[in-house]
N, C-alpha and C positions, 0 to 999 in steps of 0.2 A: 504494500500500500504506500502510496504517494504523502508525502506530507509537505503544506504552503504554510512559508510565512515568513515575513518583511511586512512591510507598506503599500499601500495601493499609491499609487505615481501622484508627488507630490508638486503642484505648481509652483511657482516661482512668486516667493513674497514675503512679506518679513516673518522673523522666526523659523527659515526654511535651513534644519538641518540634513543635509545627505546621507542617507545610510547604508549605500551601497542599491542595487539594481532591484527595481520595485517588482513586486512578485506577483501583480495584478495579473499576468499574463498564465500565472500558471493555473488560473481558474474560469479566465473571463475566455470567450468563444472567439479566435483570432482567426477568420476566415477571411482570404483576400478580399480585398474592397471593389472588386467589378461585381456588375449585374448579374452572377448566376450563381447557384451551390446547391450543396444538398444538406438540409437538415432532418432529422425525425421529430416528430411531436407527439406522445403516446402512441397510438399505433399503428401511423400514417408516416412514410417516407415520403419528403417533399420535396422537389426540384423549384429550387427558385430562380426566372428569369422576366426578365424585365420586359418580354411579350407577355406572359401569362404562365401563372407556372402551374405545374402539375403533380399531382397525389397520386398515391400507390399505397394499399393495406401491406403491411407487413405483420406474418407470425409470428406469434413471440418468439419461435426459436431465431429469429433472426434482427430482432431489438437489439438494443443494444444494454450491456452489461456495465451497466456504471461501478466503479472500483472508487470504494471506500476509502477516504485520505484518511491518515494515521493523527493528523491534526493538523489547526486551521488558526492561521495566526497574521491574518487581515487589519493593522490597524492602521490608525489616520497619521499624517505627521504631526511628526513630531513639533511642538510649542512651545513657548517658555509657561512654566510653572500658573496655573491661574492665582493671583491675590485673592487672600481673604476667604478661601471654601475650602478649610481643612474642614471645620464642621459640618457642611452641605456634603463635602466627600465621604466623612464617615456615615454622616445617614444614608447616604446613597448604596452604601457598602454593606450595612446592616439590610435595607429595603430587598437587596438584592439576594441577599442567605434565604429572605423571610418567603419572597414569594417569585413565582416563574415569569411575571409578568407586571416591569415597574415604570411609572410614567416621570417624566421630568420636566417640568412646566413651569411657565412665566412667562412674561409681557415681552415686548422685542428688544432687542440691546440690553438684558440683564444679564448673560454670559451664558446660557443653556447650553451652546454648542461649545465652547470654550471648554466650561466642566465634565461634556460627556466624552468630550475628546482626549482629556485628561482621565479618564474614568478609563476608557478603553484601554490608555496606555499601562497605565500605573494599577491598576485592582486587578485580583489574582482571578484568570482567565476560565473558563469552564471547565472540565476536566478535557474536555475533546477543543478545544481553543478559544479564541475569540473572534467577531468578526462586526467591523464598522463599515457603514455606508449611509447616503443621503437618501432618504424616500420622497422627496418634494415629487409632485406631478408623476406619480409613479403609482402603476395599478397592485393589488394586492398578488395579483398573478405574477406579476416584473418582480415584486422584490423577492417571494419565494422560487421562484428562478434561481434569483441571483446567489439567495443562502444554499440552494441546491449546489449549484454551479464552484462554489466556495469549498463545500464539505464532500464533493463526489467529482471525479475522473470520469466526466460522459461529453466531448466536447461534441455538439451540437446536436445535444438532443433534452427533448425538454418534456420529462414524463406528466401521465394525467394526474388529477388531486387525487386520486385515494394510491396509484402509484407512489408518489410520491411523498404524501404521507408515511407509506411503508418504510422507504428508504431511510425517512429523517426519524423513524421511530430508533431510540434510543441513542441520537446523535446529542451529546451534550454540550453543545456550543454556547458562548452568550455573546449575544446581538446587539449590538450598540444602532440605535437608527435616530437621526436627526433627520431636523424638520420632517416629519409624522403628520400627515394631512390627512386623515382617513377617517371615516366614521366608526364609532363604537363597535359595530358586528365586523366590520372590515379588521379591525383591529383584533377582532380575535379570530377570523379567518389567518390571518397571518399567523398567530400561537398557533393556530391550531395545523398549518403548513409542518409544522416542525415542532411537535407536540413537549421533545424532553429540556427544548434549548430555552434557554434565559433570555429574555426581550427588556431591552431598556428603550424607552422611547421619550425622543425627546418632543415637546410640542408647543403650543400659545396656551391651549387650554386643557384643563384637566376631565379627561371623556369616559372615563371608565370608574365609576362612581359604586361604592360600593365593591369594587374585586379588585386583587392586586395590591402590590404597593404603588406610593406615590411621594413625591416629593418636591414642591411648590419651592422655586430657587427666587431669590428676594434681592433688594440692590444691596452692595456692600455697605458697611458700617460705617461711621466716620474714620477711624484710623486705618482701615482698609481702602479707601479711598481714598484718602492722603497718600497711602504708603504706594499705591498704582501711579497717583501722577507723579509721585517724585521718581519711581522706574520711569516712565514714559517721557520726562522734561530729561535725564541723563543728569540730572541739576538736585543739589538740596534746593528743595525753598527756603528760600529767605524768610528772617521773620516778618516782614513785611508783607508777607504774601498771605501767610496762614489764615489769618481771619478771612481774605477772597476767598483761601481755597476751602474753607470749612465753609461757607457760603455756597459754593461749588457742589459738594457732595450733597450738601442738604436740599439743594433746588432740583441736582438730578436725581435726588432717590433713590444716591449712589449706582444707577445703572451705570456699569464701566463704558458705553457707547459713548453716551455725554461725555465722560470723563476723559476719553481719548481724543474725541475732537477738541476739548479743551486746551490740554495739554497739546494738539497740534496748531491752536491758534496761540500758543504763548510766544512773547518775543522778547528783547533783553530791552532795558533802561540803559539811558548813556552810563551808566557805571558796568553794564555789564552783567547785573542782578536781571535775572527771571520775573516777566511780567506774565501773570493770569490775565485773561480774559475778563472784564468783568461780571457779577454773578447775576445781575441785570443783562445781559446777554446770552443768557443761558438759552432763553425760546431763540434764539435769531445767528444761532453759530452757523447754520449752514452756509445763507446768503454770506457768511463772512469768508468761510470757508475756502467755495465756490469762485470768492474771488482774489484768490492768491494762489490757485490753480495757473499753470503754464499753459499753452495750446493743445500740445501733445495728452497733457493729464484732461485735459476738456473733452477733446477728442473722444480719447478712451471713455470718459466716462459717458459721454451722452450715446455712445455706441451698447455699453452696460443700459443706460437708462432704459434707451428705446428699447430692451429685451427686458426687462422690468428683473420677474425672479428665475430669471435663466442663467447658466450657469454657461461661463465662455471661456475656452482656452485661450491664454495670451498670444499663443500663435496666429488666431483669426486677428484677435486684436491688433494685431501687427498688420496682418494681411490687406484687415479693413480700413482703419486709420491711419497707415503709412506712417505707423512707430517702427522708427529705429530697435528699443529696446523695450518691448509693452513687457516684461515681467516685470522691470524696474520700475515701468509707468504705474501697474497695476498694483501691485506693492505698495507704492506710496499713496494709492488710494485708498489703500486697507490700512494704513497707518494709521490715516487721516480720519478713521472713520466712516469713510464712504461707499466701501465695497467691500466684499465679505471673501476671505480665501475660503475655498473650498476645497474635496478632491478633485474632481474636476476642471475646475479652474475658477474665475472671479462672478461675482455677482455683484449689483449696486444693492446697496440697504434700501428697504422699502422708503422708508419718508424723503430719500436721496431723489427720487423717480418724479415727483407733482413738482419741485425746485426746478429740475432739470429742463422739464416740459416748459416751465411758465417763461423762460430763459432761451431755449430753442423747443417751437411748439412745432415742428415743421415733424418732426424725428430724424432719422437713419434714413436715409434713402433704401427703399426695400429695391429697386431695379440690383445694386448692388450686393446686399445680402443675400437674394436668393442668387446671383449668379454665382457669388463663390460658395457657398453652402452645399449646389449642384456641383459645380466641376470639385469641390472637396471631396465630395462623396463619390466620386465616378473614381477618383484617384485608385489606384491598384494597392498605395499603402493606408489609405484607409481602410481600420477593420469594422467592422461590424459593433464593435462594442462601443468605438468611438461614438459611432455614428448615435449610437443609441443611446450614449452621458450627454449628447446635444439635442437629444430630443425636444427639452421645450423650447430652446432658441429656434429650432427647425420650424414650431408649432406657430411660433412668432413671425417669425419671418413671411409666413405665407400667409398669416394673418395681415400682418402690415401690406402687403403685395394688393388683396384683397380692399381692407380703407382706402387704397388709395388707387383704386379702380383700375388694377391690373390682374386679374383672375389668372390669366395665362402664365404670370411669373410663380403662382401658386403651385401652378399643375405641373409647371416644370420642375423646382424644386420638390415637391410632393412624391412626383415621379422617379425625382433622381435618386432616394432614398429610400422609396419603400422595398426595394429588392434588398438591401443592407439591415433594412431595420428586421425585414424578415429572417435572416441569415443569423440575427442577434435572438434570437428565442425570446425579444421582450415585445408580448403580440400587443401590449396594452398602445404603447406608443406608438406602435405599429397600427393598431387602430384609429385611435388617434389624427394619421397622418393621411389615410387612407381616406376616413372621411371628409377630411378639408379639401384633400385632392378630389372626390369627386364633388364637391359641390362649388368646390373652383371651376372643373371642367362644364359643370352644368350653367355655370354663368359666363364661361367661355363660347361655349357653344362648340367644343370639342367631344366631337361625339369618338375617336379613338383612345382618348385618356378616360372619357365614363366607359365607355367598355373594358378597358384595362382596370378600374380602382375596382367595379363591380365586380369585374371577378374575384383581384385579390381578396377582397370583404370577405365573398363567397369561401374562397378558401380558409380566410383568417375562421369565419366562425366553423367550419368544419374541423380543424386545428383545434378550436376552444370547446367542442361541444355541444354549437349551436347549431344542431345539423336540416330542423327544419327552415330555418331562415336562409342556410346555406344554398338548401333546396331552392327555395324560390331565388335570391341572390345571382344564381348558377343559371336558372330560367331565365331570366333577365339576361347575363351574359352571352347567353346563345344567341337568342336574338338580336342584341347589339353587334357582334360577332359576324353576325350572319349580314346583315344588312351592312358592314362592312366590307364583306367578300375576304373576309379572313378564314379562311379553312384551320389554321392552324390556332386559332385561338377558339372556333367552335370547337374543334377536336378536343382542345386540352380542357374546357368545359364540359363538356360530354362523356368526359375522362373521368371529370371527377364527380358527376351526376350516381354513378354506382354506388357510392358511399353515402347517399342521402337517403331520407325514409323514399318509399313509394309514395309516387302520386296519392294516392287514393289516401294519404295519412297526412298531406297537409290539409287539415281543416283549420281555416282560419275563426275566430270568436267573432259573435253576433258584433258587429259594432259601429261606431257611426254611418247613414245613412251616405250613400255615396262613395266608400270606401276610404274614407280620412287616415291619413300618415298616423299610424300609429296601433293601427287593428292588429291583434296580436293572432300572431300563426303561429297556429299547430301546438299551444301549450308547450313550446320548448324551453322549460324550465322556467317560465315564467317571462318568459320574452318576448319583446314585443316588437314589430318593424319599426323602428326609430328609439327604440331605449337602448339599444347598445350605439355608446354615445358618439350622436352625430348618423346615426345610422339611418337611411330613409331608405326603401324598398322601390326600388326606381328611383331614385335622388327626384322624381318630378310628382310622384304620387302617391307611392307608399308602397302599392300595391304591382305583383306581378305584371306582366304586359299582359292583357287581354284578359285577365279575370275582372271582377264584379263581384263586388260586397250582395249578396243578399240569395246568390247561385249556392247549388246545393256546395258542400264542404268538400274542397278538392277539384269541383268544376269548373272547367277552363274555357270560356268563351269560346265558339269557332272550331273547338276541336273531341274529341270524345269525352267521356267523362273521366276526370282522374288522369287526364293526361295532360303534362306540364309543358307549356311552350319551349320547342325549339328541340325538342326530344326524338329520336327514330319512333316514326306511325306504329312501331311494330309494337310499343310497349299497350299491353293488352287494359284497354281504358276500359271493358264493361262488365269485369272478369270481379270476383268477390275480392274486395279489399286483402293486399297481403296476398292472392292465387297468381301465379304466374302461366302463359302462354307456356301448350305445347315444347315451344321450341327454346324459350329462355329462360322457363321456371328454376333449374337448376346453378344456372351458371355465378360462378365465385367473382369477387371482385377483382380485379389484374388480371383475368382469363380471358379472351378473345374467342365465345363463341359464336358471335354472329347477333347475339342478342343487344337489345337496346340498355341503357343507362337506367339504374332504380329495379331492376331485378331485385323481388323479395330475395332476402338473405335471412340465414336462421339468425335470431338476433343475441344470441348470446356467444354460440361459440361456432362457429362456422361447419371446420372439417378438423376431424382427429383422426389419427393415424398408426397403425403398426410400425416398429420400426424397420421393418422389411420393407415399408412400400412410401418412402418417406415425399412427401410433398412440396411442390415448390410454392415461391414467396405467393403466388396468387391464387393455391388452393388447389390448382393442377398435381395429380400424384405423379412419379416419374413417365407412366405410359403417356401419360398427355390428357386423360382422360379426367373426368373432375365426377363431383357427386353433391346434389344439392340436401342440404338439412334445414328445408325450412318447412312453411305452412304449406300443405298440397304440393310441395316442391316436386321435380321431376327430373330425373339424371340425365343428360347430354353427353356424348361422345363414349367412348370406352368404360366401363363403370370396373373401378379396381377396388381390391381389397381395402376400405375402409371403416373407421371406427367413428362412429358421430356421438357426440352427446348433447343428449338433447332437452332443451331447457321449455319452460312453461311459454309456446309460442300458439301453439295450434288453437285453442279454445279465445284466442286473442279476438278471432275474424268475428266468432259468433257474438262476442260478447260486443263490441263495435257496430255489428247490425241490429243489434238486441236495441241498443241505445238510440240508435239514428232511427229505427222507426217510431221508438215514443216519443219523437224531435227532442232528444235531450244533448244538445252539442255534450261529449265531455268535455269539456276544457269550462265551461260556465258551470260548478260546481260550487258546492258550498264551502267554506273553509273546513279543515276535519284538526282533528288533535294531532301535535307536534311528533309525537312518536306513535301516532296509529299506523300500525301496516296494512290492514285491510283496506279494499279499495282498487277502483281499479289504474291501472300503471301503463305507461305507453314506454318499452322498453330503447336499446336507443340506435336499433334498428325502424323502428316506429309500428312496431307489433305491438296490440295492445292485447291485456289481459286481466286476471281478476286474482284477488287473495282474499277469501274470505277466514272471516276469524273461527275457533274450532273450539275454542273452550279457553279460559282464563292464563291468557300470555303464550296461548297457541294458536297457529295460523297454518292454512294447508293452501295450494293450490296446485293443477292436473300440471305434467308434463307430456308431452305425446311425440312420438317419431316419427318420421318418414312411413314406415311402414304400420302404422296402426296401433302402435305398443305406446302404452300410455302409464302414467304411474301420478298418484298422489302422493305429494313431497309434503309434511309435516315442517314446519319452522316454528321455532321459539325464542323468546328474548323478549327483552324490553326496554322503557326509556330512550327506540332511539337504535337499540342496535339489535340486531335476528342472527341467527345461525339454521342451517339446515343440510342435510346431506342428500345427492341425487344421487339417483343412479347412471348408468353412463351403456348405451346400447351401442352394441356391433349394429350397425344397419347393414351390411353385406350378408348378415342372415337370418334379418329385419327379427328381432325381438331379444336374440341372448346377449344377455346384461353380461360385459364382462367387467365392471367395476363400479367404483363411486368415485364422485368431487365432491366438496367442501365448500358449499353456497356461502356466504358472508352479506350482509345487508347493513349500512348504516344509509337509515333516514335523515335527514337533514332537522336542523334546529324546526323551520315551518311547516316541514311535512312535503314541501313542494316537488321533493327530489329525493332520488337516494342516490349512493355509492355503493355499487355492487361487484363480491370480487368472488372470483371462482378459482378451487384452487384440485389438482387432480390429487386422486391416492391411487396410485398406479403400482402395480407389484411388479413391474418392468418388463411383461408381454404387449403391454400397449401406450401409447404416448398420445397426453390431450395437446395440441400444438396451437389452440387457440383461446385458451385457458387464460382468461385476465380480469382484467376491470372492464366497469363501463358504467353508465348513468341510464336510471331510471326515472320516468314523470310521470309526478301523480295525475291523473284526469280526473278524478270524483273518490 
């Protein structure tokens, strides 16, 4: 096992000691910076290119095997010593033994980040390491990436949550995270990422009320505020001074922010004696600031400004503002007070930002930003990671492009980047990006960039989960695609159409009259076309091309029922929900039989196999021949020696028709209790089915095969978590069971979801090869 640790790469600024070569590199995902690669994402191998990129299922025998570091020792740079928080440091230290999950909180410029960085360095480390970084404008998904990527040897690949959950079970790391912008449940999404590790989180306010520790950081005291400026002047004060400067501390409230600008507006008397600012100037130091600034530091800063709370390596800085030496320029900004060093690089302090504006209201010329931001990112030494610590400057940029009515500058940089940000495993910001890009394109009137961002989306929410939105996303793409006369970008849409539910299982919920941006499809996990953010379903209406809000669920304008625009005619539109055609009922995902895109697939575990007769990555056994294990499925080409096991799918269709004819969409369900498992569940192939309750903390529901063999599975548990054991059928001679797996169920906190793992018990005559996780939704 591998073991990291050093420093994550420290900018250039005061208090920058070097420690030797930062070891960011030995965790973070360095894939060349051109337009193409390949990453996996739980159980999808992805080709990413900057036409449109392409999915492929892969088996778990051919995932990939992340290798456990031996320990993780990720800290920030190095600082001098913070004044006056030995006692803040010991309570932080005790907070820290007491509980797994502790906040550090206060107002802005009180030193929050100063003492956690201090904390990181100097407080005894987890037993399995430490590990610091910034979460501003970062999804909860990006930063458990990141702690993965830190504590585990998988470069580019980014497992599913209940995966990855597994991996971080017993990982005892502790988590230093500044600036923490997340909501209360997000927040313990994160713990719950990495269930054994220690989270310190620093923040403005205190959000977790009632759980955990916490620790409310205050300004320093009078002698600790004295004892910062006389560091910070390199000067005793004079006695002449002291009463200003106890005047000083007590107007700022000892926040050391004040007290550093202070100290940078002090100048000498003709003797040579240290003058303070006076303590009546304490509201009005910026404007004073601001103007004993050089050009160069102006520059810089109103470059910082216009990107508000984005974080910017001094090398753009340079690049942008035609600084000679912008680490030194940036530096003396952070002296000064005015901009904040990061790991990444500088930021302006927030109240620095409305000054700046009132002074130059024009901003940053964005023509400029987004053209270097795009040729930055096309660069071949650009990796992926970079690209993805510039995230919100990037979000920026194409925001300003946009104010100031250039949409096109938007889509170019939007464009130049999202093949990198993809390649980074951080899909939040990758989102993000995707949406600005298309709704630049939409006001462009660039109908080959909405056809490229819609796809990516498309992909992005397959990647994340979201597979009915994908589905229509995907629909959408075809026909942008198509009307194009791009063959190769229908194709690679059409590619990834397989991996979506069946037509007949996007039912979108009763909702606004008209079809209004926002109508939720197909109950996929509670999402709805435009709440994944920024996200519109057609960037012009919400809604697929050619459907209509008020058409039976699944029906698509102009074409059979249950079949999704831009799809081969072949996919069987009148056939019972979940029944496949004759000719393509069986066929596996990355198999090439001839059959259309959205082929029912068994939804839980596909094809298992002997180990004599081993299968390849898209379900083909070595003859070439495949075998389908789904609902009414049907075998296509050579049928070989196979083992299927088969999960609660069959009794799905009737219960789906059962429902639609008492007009009961499932998705318009009542709320039900947080850890009830009965009900019925649309698994995340989009088969739906039923688990009724069986007596006091038991639950049963049918499984059924290919061949008619069926079995009722017994489950138990409670609060939230089930167990159950199935059995596992040869279908090659459709009934004899030769083994069990190991069902696992955890429901979600609201009930609206589960995480379901399947685990084989094989006595080593046979091998389940599609044996994993995956996500269940509730419908009623």
């Amino acid at each position: 096992m591998a073991e990291t640790n050093g420093g994550v790469r420290e900018p250039h600024g005061p208090d920058h000691d070097e420690e030797g070569p930062s070891a960011r590199g030995d965790h973070r995902i360095d894939i060349a910076g051109n337009a193409s690669g390949t990453v996996i994402a739980g159980n999808h191998n992805v080709v990413i290119d900057a036409h449109g990129s392409t999915v492929n299922l892969l088996p778990p025998r051919e995932r990939p095997r992340p290798v456990r570091r031996e320990r993780v020792a990720l800290v920030p740079r190095r600082q001098r010593e913070p004044v006056g928080r030995e006692a803040d440091l010991e309570e932080l230290e005790s907070a820290l033994h007491g509980h797994g999950l502790v906040q550090l909180w206060g107002p802005p410029g009180v030193g929050k980040s100063t003492l956690l960085r201090h904390a990181a360095r100097c407080l005894e480390p987890g037993p399995d390491g430490v590990l610091f970084f910034n979460a501003a404008h970062r999804e909860v998904e990006d930063l458990a990436q990141e702690i993965f990527e830190a504590c585990y040897e998988a470069p580019g690949y980014a497992p599913t949550g209940p995966e990855l959950r597994r991996l971080m079970a017993g990982v005892r790391v502790t988590v230093y995270a500044d600036d923490v912008d997340l909501t209360p449940e997000q927040l313990r999404l994160l713990a719950d990422a990495a269930p054994d590790a220690t989270f310190v989180l620093a923040n403005r306010e205190r959000s977790l009320l009632g759980e955990g520790g916490h620790l409310e950081l205050r300004g320093l005291d009078r002698a600790a505020g004295l004892e910062l400026l006389t560091r910070e002047l390199g000067h005793p004060l004079p006695q002449g001074e002291l009463v200003a400067a106890n005047e000083l501390c007590m107007l700022s409230l000892g926040r050391p922010l004040l007290l550093l600008r202070a100290a940078g507006l002090a100048g000498f008397d003709t003797s040579g004696e240290v003058t303070l600012p006076r303590p009546a100037e304490i509201e009005g130091l910026l404007p004073l600031l601001l103007d004993r600034l050089d050009a160069a530091a102006v520059t810089a800063l109103h470059l910082l400004a216009t990107l508000r709370d984005a974080e910017v390596d001094p090398v753009h800085v340079g690049a942008l503002c035609g600084v000679p030496e912008p680490a030194v320029v940036c530096g003396r900004l952070a002296e000064l007070g005015l901009a904040v060093v990061t790991e990444r690089g500088y930021r302006s302090v927030a109240d620095v930002v409305p000054e700046v504006r009132r002074r130059s209201p024009e901003g940053f010329p964005a023509d400029r930003l987004c053209d270097h931001f795009a040729r930055w990112a096309a660069l071949p030494t650009t990796t992926p990671a970079q690209v993805a610590d510039h995230g919100r400057a990037l979000e920026l940029a194409a925001e300003l492009a946009e104010q100031q009515g250039r949409p096109d500058l938007a889509v170019r940089v939007a464009r130049a980047v999202s093949p990198v940000l993809a390649q980074s495993l951080r899909f939040g910001v990758w989102g993000r990006l995707l949406d600005q890009g298309q709704n630049a394109a939409q006001q462009a009137g660039d109908v080959t960039a909405r056809a490229y961002f819609t796809h990516e989306k498309a992909i992005r929410c397959l990647l994340i989960g979201r597979r009915v939105l994908a589905a229509v996303l995907l629909a959408e793409a075809v026909v942008l695609w198509r009307q194009l006369g791009d063959s190769e970008g229908v194709n690679a849409a059409l590619n990834a159409q397989q991996y979506t539910p069946p037509p007949s299982s996007l039912t979108p919920d009763a909702g606004p009259p008209g079809g209004d941006v926002g109508t939720t499809l197909g109950n996929d996990a509670g999402t709805a076309a435009g709440t994944d953010p920024g996200t519109t379903v057609g960037a012009d209406a919400g809604t697929a091309p050619g459907t209509t809000s008020g058409t039976d669920p699944g029906t698509t304008v102009g074409t059979d029922p249950g079949t999704v625009p831009g799809t081969d005619p072949a996919v069987a539109s009148g056939a019972d929900p979940g029944a496949a055609s004759a000719a393509d009922a069986g066929a596996q995902p990355g198999v090439d039989t001839g059959g259309a895109p959205n082929t029912p697939v068994d939804p839980v575990t596909q094809l298992a196999t002997n180990p004599s007769g081993a299968t390849t990555a898209g379900g083909a056994a070595a003859g070439g021949g495949t075998t389908a294990v789904g609902v009414g499925a049907l075998s296509t080409g050579v049928i070989t020696t196979l083992v299927g096991i088969v999960a609660a799918i069959a009794i799905g269709v009737g219960i789906y028709q059962e429902q639609a004819s008492n007009d009961e969409s499932p998705t318009s369900s009542t709320s039900t209790p947080s850890d009830e498992l009965a009900g019925v569940w649309r698994d995340g192939q989009g088969n739906v089915f039923r688990i009724t309750e069986s007596g006091d903390g038991s639950y049963q529901f049918k499984m059924q095969g290919n061949c008619g063999g069926s079995s009722t599975v017994e489950i138990t548990g409670s609060s939230g978590s089930y167990s159950a054991t199935v059995p596992v059928w040869d279908e090659s001679s459709c009934g004899t069971t030769v083994g069990e797996a190991d069902l696992r169920i955890d429901v979600d906190s609201d009930g609206s979801s589960a995480d379901v793992e399947m685990t084989e018990k094989s006595d080593g005559t046979w091998k389940c090869y599609t044996c994993g996780t995956q996500s269940w939704t509730r419908l009623s």
